[in-house]
ChimeraX commands (.cxc) that place a marker at each C-alpha (Angstrom):
marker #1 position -6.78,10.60,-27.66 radius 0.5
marker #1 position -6.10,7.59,-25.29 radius 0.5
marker #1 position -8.68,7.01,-22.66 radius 0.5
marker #1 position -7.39,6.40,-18.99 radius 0.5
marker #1 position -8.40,2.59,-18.87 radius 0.5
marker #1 position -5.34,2.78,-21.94 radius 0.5
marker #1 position -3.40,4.37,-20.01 radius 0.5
marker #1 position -3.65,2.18,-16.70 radius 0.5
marker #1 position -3.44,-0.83,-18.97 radius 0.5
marker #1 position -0.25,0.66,-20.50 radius 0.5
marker #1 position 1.22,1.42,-16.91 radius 0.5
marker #1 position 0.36,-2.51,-15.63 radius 0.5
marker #1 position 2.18,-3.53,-18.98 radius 0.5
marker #1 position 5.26,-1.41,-18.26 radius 0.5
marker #1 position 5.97,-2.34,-14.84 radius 0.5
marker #1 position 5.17,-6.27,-15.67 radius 0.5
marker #1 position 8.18,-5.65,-18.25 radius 0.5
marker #1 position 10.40,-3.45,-16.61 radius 0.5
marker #1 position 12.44,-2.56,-13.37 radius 0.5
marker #1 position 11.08,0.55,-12.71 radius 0.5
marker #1 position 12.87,2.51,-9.95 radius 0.5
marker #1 position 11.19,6.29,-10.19 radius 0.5
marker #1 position 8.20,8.17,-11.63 radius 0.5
marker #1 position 10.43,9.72,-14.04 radius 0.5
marker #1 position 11.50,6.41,-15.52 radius 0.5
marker #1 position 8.17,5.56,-15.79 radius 0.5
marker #1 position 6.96,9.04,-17.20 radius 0.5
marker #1 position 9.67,8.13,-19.98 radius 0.5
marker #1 position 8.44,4.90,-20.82 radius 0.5
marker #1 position 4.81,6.56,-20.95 radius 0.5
marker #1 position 5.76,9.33,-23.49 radius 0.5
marker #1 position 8.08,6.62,-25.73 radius 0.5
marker #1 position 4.51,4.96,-25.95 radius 0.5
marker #1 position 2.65,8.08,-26.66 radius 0.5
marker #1 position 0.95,8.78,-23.58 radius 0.5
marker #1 position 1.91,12.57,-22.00 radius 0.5
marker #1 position 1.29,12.15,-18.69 radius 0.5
marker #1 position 1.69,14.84,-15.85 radius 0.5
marker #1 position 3.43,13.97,-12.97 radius 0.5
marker #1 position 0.18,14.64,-10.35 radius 0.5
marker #1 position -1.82,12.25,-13.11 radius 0.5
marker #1 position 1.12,9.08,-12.50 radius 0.5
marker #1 position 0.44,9.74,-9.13 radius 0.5
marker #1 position -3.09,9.15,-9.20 radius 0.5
marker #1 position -2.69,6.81,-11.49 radius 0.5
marker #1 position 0.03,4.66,-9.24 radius 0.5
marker #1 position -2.26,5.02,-6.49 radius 0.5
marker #1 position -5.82,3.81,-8.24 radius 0.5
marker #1 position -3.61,0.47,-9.19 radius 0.5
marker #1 position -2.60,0.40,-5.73 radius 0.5
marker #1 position 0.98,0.14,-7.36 radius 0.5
marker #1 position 3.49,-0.37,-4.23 radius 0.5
marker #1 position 7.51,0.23,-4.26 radius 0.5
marker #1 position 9.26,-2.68,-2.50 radius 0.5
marker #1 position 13.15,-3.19,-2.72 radius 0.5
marker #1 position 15.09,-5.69,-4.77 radius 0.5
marker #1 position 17.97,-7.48,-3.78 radius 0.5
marker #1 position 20.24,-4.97,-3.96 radius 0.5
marker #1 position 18.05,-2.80,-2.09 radius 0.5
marker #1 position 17.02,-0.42,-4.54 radius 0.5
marker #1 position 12.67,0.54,-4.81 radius 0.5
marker #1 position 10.98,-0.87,-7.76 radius 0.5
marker #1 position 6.98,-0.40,-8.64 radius 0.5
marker #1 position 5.51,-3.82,-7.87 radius 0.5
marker #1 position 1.95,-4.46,-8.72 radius 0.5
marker #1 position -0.27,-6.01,-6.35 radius 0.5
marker #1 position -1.57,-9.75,-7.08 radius 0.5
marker #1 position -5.18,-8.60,-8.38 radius 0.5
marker #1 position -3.43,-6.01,-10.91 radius 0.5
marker #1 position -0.89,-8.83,-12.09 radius 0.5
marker #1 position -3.96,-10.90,-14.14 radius 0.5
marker #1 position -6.93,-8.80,-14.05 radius 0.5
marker #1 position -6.60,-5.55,-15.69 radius 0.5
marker #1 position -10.32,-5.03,-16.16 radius 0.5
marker #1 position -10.81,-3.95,-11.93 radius 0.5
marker #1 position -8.46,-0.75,-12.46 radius 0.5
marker #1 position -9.62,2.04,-10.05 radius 0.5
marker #1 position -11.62,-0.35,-8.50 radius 0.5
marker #1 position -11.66,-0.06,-4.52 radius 0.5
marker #1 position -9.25,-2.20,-2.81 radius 0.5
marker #1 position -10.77,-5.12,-1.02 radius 0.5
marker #1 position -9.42,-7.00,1.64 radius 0.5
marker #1 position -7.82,-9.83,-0.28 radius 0.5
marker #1 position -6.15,-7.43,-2.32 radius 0.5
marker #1 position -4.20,-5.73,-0.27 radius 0.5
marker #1 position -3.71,-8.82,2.21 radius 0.5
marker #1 position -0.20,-9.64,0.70 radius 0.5
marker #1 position 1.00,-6.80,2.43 radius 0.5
marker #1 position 0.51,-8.46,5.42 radius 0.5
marker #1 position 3.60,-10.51,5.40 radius 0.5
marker #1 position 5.75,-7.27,5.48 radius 0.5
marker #1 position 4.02,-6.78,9.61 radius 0.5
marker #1 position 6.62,-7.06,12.25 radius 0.5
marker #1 position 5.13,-6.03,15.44 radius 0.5
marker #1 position 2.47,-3.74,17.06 radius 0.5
marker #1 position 3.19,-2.24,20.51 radius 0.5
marker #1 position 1.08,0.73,22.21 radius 0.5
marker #1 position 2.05,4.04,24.36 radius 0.5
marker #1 position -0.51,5.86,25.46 radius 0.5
marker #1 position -2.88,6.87,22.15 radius 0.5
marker #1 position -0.44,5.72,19.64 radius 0.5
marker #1 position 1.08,2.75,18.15 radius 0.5
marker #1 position 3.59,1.85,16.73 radius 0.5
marker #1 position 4.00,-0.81,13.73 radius 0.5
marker #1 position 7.30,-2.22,13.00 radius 0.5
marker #1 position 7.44,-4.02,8.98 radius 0.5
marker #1 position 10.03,-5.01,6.72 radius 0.5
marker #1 position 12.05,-2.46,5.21 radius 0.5
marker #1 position 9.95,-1.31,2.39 radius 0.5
marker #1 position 6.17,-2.32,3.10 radius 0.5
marker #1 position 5.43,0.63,5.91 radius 0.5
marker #1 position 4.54,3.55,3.43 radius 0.5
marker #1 position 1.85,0.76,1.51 radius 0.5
marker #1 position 0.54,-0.78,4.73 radius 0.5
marker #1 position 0.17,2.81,6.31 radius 0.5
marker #1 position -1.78,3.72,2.63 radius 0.5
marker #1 position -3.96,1.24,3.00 radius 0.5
marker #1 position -4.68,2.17,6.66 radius 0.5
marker #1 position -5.52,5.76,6.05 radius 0.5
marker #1 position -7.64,4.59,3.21 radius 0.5
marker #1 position -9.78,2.85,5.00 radius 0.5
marker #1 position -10.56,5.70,6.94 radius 0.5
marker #1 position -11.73,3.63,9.91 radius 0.5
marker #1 position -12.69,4.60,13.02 radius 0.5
marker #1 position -10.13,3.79,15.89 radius 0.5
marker #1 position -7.46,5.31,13.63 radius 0.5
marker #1 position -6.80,8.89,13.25 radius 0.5
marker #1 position -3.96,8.78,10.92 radius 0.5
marker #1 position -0.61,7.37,10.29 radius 0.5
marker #1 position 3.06,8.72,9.53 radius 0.5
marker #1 position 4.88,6.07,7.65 radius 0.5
marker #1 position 8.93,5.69,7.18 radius 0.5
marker #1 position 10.99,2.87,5.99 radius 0.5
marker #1 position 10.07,0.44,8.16 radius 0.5
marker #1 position 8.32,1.83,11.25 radius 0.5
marker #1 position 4.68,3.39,10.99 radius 0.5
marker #1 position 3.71,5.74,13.73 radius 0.5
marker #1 position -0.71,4.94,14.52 radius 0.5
marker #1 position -2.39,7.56,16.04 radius 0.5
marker #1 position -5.32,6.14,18.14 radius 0.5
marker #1 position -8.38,7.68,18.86 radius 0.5
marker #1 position -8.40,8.13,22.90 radius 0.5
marker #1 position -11.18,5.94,23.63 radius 0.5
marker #1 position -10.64,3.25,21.17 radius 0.5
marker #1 position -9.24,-0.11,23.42 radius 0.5
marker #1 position -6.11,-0.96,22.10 radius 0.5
marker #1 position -7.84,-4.46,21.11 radius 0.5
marker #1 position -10.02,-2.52,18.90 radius 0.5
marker #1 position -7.42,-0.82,17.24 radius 0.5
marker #1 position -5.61,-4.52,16.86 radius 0.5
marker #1 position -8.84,-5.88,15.93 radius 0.5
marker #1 position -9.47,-2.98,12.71 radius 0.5
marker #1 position -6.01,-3.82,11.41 radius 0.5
marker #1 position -6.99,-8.14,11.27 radius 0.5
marker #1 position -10.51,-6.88,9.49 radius 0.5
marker #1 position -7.77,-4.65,6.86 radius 0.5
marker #1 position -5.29,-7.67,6.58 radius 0.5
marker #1 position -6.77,-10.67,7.86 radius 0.5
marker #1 position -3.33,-12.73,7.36 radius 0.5
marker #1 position -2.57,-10.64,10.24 radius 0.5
marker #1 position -4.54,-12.77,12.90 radius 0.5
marker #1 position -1.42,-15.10,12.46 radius 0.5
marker #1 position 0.87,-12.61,14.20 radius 0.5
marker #1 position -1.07,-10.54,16.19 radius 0.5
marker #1 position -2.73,-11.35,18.91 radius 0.5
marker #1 position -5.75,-9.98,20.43 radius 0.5
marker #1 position -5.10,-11.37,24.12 radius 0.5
marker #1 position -1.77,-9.62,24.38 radius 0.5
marker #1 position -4.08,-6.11,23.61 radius 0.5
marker #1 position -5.93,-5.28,26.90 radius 0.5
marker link #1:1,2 radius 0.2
marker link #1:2,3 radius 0.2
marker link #1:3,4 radius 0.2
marker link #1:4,5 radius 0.2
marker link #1:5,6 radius 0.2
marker link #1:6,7 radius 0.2
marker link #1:7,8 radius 0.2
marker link #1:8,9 radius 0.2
marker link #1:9,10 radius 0.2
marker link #1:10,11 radius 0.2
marker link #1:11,12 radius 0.2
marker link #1:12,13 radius 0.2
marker link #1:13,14 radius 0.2
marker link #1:14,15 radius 0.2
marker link #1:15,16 radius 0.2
marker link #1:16,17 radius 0.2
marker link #1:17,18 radius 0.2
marker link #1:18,19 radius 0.2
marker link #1:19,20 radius 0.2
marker link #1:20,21 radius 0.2
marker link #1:21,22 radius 0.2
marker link #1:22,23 radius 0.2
marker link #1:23,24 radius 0.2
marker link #1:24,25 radius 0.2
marker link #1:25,26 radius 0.2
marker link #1:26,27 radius 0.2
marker link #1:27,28 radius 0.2
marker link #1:28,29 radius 0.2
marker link #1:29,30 radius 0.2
marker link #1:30,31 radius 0.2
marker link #1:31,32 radius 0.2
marker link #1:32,33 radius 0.2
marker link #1:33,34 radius 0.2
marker link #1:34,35 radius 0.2
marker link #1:35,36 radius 0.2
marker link #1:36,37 radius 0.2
marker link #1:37,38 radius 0.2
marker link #1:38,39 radius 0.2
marker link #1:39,40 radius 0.2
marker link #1:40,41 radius 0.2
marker link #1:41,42 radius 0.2
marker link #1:42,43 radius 0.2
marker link #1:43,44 radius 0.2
marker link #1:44,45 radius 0.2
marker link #1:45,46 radius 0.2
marker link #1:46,47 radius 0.2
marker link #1:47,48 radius 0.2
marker link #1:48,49 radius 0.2
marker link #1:49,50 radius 0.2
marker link #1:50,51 radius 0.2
marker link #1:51,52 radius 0.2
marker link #1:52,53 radius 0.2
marker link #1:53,54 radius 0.2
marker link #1:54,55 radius 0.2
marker link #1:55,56 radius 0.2
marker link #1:56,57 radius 0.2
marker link #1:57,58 radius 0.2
marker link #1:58,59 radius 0.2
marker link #1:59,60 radius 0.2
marker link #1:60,61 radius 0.2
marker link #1:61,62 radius 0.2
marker link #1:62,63 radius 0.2
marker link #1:63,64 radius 0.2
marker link #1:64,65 radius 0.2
marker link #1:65,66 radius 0.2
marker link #1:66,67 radius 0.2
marker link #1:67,68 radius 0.2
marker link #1:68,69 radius 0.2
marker link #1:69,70 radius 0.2
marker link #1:70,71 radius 0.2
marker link #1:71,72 radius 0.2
marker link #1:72,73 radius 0.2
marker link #1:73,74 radius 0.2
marker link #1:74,75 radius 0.2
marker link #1:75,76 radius 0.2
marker link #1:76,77 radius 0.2
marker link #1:77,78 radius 0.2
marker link #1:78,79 radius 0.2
marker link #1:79,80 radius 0.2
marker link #1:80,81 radius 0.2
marker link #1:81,82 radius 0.2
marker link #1:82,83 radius 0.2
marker link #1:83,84 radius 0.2
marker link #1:84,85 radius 0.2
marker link #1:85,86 radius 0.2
marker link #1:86,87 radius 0.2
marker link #1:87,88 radius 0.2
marker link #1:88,89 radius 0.2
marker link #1:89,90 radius 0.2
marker link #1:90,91 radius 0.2
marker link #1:91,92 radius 0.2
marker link #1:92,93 radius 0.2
marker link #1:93,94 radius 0.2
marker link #1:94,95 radius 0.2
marker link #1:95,96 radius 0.2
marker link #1:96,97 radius 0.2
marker link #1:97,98 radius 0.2
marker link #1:98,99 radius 0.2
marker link #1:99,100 radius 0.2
marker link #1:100,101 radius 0.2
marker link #1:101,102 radius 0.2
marker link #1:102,103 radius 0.2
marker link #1:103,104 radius 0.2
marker link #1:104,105 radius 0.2
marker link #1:105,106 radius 0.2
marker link #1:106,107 radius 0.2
marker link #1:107,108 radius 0.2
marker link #1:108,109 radius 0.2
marker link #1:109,110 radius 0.2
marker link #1:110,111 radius 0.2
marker link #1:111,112 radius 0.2
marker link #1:112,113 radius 0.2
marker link #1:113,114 radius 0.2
marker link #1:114,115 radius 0.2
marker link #1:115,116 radius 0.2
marker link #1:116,117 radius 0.2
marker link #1:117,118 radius 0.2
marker link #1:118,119 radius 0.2
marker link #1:119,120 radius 0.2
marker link #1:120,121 radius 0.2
marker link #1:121,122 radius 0.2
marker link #1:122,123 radius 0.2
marker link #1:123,124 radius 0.2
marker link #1:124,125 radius 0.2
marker link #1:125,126 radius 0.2
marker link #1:126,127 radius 0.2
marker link #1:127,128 radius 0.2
marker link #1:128,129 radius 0.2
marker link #1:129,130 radius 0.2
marker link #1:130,131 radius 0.2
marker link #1:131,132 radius 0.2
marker link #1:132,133 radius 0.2
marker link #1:133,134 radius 0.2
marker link #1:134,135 radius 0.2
marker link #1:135,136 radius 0.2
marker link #1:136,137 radius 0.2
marker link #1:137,138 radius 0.2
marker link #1:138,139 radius 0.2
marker link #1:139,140 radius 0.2
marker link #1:140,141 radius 0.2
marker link #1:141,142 radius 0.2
marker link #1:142,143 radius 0.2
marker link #1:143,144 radius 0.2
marker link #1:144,145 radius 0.2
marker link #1:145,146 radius 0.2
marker link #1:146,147 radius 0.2
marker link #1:147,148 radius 0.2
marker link #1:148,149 radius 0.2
marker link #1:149,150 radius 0.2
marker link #1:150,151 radius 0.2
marker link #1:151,152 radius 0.2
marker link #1:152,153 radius 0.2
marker link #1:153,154 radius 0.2
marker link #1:154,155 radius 0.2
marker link #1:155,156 radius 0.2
marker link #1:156,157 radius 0.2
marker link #1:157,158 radius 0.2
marker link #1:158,159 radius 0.2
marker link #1:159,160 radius 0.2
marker link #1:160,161 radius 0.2
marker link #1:161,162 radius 0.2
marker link #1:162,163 radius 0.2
marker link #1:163,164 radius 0.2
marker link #1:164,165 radius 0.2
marker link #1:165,166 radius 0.2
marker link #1:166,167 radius 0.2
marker link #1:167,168 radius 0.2
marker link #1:168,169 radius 0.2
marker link #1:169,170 radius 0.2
view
């Protein structure tokens, strides 16, 4: 029986080598290799790598592994830190504020990570997030500033503090 640090290590290798557009392409791949994976397991799987879909240039989705998982597959189902997830960064737009919630505007493609990453952290100012495309909706706790809330999402991405702001954030 293959253990799951196999199986990560397989999944890393497979999306290094291959366009992968779905879990079902993937889950094919898997069982051609000998691993019978359930569909809730890739899942949990994807998400311990921290495995993100961005689009190509046709605009299709592909599974894209973050910089740490591209050399060192010893860290699998490690806790993101900071630097890891900090490439994401360059998919942030804008921020803007009405009332309690905020609004994040990315590149087509990065919201759903960037809003994964958010709710991960589970901090404070931040109730929760609803992702699309390219827009993520922030809900904001009622007596967090709106600084604060700017101020949590530089300590998440720190490349951030090159596009936002804190003065513009009253």
């Amino acid at each position: 029986m293959k253990t799951k640090k196999e199986r990560l290590v397989k999944i890393v290798d497979l999306i290094k080598t291959h366009h992968i557009e779905n879990h079902e392409h993937l889950l094919k791949l898997l069982d051609e290799a000998g691993y019978e994976v359930a569909q809730a397991t890739l899942s949990r799987d994807l998400n311990s790598l921290r495995v993100v879909k961005m689009r190509d240039d046709e605009g299709k989705f592909f599974y894209h592994l973050p910089p740490e998982k591209e050399n060192r597959e010893e860290e699998f189902g490690q806790e993101a830190t900071t630097s890891h997830v900090n490439f994401l960064a360059d998919g942030f737009k804008s921020l803007v504020f009405s009332g309690n919630m905020g609004v994040i505007k990315t590149i087509p493609g990065y919201a759903s990570s960037i809003a994964a990453i958010i709710d991960g952290k589970e901090i404070f100012e931040i109730l929760g997030t609803i992702a699309g495309d390219d827009t993520i909706l922030l809900v904001v706790r009622e007596e967090v500033t709106r600084k604060e809330v700017a101020q949590s999402l530089i300590d998440i991405f720190p490349r951030l503090s090159n596009t936002i702001q804190l003065e513009d954030y009253p």
